[in-house]
C-alpha positions as CSV (number, residue, x, y, z in Angstrom):
1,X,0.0,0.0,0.0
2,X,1.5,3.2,-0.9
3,X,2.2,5.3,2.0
4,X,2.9,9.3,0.3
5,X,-0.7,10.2,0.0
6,X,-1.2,9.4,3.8
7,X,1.8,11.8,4.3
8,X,0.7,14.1,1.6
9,X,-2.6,14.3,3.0
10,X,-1.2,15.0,6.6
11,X,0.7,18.1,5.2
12,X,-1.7,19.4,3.3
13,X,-4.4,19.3,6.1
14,X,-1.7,21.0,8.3
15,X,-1.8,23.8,5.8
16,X,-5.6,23.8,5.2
17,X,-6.0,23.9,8.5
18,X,-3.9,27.1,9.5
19,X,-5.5,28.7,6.2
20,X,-9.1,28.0,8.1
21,X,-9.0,27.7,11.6
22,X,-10.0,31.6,11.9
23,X,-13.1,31.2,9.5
24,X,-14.2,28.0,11.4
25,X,-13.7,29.3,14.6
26,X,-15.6,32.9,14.0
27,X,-18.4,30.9,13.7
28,X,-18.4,30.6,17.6
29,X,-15.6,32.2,19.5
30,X,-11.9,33.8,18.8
31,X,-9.8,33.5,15.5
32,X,-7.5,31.1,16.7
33,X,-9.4,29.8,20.2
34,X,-8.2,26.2,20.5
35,X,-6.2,25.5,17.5
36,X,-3.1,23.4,18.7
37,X,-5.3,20.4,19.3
38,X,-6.6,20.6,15.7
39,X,-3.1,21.2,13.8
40,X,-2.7,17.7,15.0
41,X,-6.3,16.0,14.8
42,X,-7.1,17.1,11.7
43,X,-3.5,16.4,10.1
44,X,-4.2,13.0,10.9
45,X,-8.2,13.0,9.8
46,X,-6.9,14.5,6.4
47,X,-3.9,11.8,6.0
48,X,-6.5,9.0,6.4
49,X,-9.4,10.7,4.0
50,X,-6.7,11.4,1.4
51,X,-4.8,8.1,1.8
52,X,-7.5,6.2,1.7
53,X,-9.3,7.7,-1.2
54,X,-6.1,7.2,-3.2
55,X,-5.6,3.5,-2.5
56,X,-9.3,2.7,-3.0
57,X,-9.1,3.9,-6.2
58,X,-6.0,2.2,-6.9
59,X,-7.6,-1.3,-5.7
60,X,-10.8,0.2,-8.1
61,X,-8.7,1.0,-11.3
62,X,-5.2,-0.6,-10.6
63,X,-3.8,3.0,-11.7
64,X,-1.4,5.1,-9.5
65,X,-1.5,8.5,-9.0
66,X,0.8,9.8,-11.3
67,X,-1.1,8.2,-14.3
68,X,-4.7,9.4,-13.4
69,X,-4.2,12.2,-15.3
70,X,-3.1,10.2,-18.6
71,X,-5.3,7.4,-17.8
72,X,-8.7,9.2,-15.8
73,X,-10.6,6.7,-13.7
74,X,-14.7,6.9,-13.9
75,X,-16.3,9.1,-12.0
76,X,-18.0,6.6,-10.6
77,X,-15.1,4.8,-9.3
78,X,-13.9,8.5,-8.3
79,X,-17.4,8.5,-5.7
80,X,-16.9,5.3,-4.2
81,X,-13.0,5.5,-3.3
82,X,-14.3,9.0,-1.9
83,X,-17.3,8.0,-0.1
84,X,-14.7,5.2,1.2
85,X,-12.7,7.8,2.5
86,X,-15.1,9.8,4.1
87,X,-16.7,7.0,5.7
88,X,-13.2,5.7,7.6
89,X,-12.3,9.2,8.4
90,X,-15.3,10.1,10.1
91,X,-14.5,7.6,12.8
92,X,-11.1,8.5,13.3
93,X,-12.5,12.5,13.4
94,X,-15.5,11.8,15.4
95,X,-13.7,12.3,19.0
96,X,-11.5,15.0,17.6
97,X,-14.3,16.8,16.7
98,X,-16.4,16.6,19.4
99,X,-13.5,18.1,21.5
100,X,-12.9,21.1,19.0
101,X,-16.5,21.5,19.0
102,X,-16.8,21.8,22.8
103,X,-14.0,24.0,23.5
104,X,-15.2,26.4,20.6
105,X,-18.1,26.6,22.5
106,X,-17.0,26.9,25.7
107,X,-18.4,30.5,27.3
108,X,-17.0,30.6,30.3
109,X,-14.3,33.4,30.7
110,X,-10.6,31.8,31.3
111,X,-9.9,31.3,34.9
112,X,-9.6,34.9,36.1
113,X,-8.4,35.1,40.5
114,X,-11.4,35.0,42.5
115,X,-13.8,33.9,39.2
116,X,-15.1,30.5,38.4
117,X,-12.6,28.5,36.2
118,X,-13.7,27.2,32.9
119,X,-15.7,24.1,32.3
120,X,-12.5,22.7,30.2
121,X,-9.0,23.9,30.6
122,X,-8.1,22.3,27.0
123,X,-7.7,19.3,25.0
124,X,-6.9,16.6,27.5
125,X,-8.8,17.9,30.4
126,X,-12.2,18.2,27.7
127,X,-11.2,14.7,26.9
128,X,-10.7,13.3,30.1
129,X,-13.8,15.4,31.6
130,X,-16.0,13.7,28.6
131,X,-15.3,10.4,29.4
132,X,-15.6,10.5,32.8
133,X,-18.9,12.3,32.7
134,X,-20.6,10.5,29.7
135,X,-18.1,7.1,29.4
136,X,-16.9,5.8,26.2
137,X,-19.5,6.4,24.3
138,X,-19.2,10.1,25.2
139,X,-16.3,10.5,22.7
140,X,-18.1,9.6,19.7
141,X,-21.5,11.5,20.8
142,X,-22.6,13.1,17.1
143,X,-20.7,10.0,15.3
144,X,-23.5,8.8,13.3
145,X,-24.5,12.4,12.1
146,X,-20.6,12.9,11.1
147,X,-20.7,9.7,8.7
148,X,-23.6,10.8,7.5
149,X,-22.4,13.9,6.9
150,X,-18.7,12.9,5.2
151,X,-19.7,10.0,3.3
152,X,-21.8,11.1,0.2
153,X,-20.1,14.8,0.4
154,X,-16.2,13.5,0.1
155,X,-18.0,12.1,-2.7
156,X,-18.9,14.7,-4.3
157,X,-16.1,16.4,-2.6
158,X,-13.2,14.7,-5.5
159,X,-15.8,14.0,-8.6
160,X,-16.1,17.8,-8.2
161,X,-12.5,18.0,-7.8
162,X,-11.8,15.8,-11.0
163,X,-14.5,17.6,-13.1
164,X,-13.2,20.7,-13.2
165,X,-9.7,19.4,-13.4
166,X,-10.5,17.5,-16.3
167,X,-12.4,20.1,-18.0
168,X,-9.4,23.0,-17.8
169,X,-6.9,20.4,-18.4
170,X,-5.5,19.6,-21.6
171,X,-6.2,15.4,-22.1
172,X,-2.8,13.5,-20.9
173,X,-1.5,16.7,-19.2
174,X,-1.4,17.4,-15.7
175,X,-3.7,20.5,-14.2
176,X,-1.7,23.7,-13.6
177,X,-1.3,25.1,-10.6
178,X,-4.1,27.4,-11.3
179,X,-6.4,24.9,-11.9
180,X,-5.7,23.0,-9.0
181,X,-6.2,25.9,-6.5
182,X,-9.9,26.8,-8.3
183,X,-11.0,23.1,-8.6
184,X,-9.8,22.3,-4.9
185,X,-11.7,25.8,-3.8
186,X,-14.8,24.6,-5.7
187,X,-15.0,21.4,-4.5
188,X,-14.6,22.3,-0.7
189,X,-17.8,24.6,-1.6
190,X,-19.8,22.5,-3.1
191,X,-19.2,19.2,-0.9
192,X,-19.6,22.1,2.4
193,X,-23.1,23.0,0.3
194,X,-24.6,19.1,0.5
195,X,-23.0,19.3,4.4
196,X,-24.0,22.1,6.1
197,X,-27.4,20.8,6.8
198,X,-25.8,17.4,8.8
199,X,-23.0,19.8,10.0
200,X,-25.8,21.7,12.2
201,X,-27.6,18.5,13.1
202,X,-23.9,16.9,14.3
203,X,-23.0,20.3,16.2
204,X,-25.8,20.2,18.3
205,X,-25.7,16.6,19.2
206,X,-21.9,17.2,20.0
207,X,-23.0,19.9,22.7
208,X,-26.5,17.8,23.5
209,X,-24.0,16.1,26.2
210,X,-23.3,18.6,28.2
211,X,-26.7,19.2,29.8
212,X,-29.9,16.9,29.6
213,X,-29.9,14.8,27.0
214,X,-32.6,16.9,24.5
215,X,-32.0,14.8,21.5
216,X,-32.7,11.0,21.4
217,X,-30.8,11.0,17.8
218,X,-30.0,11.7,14.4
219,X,-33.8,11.8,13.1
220,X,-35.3,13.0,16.4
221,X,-32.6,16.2,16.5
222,X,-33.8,16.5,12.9
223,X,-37.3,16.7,13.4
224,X,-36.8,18.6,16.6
225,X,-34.8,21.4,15.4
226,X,-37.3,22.2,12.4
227,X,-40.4,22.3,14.5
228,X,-38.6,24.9,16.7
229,X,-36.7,26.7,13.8
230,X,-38.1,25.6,10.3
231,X,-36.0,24.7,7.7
232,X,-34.1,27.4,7.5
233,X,-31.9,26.3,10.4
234,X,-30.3,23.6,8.0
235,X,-28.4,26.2,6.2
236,X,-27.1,28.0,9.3
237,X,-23.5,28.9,8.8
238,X,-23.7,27.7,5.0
239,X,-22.2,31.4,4.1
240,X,-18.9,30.8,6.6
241,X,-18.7,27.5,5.4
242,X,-18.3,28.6,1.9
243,X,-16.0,30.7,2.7
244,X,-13.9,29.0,4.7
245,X,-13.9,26.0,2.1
246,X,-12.3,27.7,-1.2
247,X,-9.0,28.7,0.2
248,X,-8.9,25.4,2.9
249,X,-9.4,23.1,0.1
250,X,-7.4,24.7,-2.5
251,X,-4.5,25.3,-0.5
252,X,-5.0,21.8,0.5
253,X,-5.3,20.3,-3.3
254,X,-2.4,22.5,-4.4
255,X,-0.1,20.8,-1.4
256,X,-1.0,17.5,-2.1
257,X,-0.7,17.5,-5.5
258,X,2.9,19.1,-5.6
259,X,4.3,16.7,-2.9
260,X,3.1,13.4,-5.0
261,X,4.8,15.1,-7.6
262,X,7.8,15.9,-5.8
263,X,7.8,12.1,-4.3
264,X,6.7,10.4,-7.9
């Protein structure tokens, strides 16, 4: 099993991630409120999406990467090696997550003399506070909305990818840099488009652990949060996502692609 695109896709979601930290976290708190725990989570999430994807679609098509551009795979085959990828990385990302989520969320004021300390004083003790308080089980609360969620849209997140590739690409040649950046932008757009919806639904089962449980699951958080807010609360954040996905995902096409290069 080739081992650069795991590495490749470590790197370049070290970079995507410094790119889009602010974006992601203005959604909630400070620019950069709690980014050394992702740097290295989400390095890790990204160097199992990308690694996988690329050897699933070797095992599909028997091609390697440096001769999908002379010899392009279906985009069917394209869907399932991402779907494949998003499905095994969502359980690697689920407890990750779940920790970013909660210390983005976090409202108490850092511990300040005489004032109340905060709920989590970072990674570890959010980790260690989670399972102690909610067991095991705890960790991967907002799991089954996450692989919902990364599935179908890594799916869609490399046909998009390919598509445009292909189509400003020259047959046999390889995309230039330009192209890369704009079809890695679009397809972080358009995969964050068909996610935003489970994105909301998986935030607020995330932070359902922290009080009462309100939610009894995927469908019932669902149905619950459109009889309170309508539909309209699907698309909640859709315009930061947006734009936190173009320069995330084409700084983070553009990085992988040149360091398979450099390796091949």
């Amino acid at each position: 099993m080739p081992v650069e695109e795991f590495v490749a896709g470590w790197v370049s979601g070290a970079l995507g991630l410094v790119l889009g930290h602010p974006f992601d976290t203005v959604k909630l708190l400070g620019f950069f409120k709690g980014m050394s725990f992702p740097i290295a989570s989400i390095a890790l999430v990204n160097s199992v999406l990308f690694g996988v994807y690329s050897n699933s679609l070797l095992a599909l098509t028997a091609t390697s990467h440096q001769e999908r551009w002379a010899q392009p795979p279906s985009y069917t085959h394209v869907f399932i090696a991402g779907c494949t990828g998003g499905f095994l990385q969502a359980y690697f990302l689920a407890p990750f997550d779940l920790i970013k989520v909660r210390l983005q969320n976090q409202t108490e004021p850092r511990a300040q003399l005489g004032g109340p300390p905060p709920r989590y004083r970072g990674p570890m003790h959010c980790a260690a506070s989670i399972f102690q308080k909610e067991g095991p089980r705890g960790l991967f609360q907002g799991a089954w909305a996450l692989t919902l969620r990364d599935t179908p849209t890594m799916g869609i997140y490399f046909v998009t990818y390919e598509v445009l590739c292909r189509q400003c690409t020259p047959e046999g040649q390889n995309p230039s840099s330009a192209t890369v950046l704009v079809a890695g932008g679009f397809a972080g757009i358009t995969s964050w488009v068909a996610a935003t919806p489970l994105d909301v639904i998986k935030s607020r089962m995330q932070m359902d652990g922290l009080k009462r449980r309100a939610y009894q699951g995927v469908l019932d958080c669902m149905v619950s949060s459109v009889r309170q807010e309508g539909l309209g609360v699907f698309f909640r954040g859709i315009t930061i996502n947006s734009a936190r996905a173009f320069p995330v995902n084409a700084v983070t096409f553009l990085s992988y692609e040149y360091l398979l290069r450099w390796w091949g």
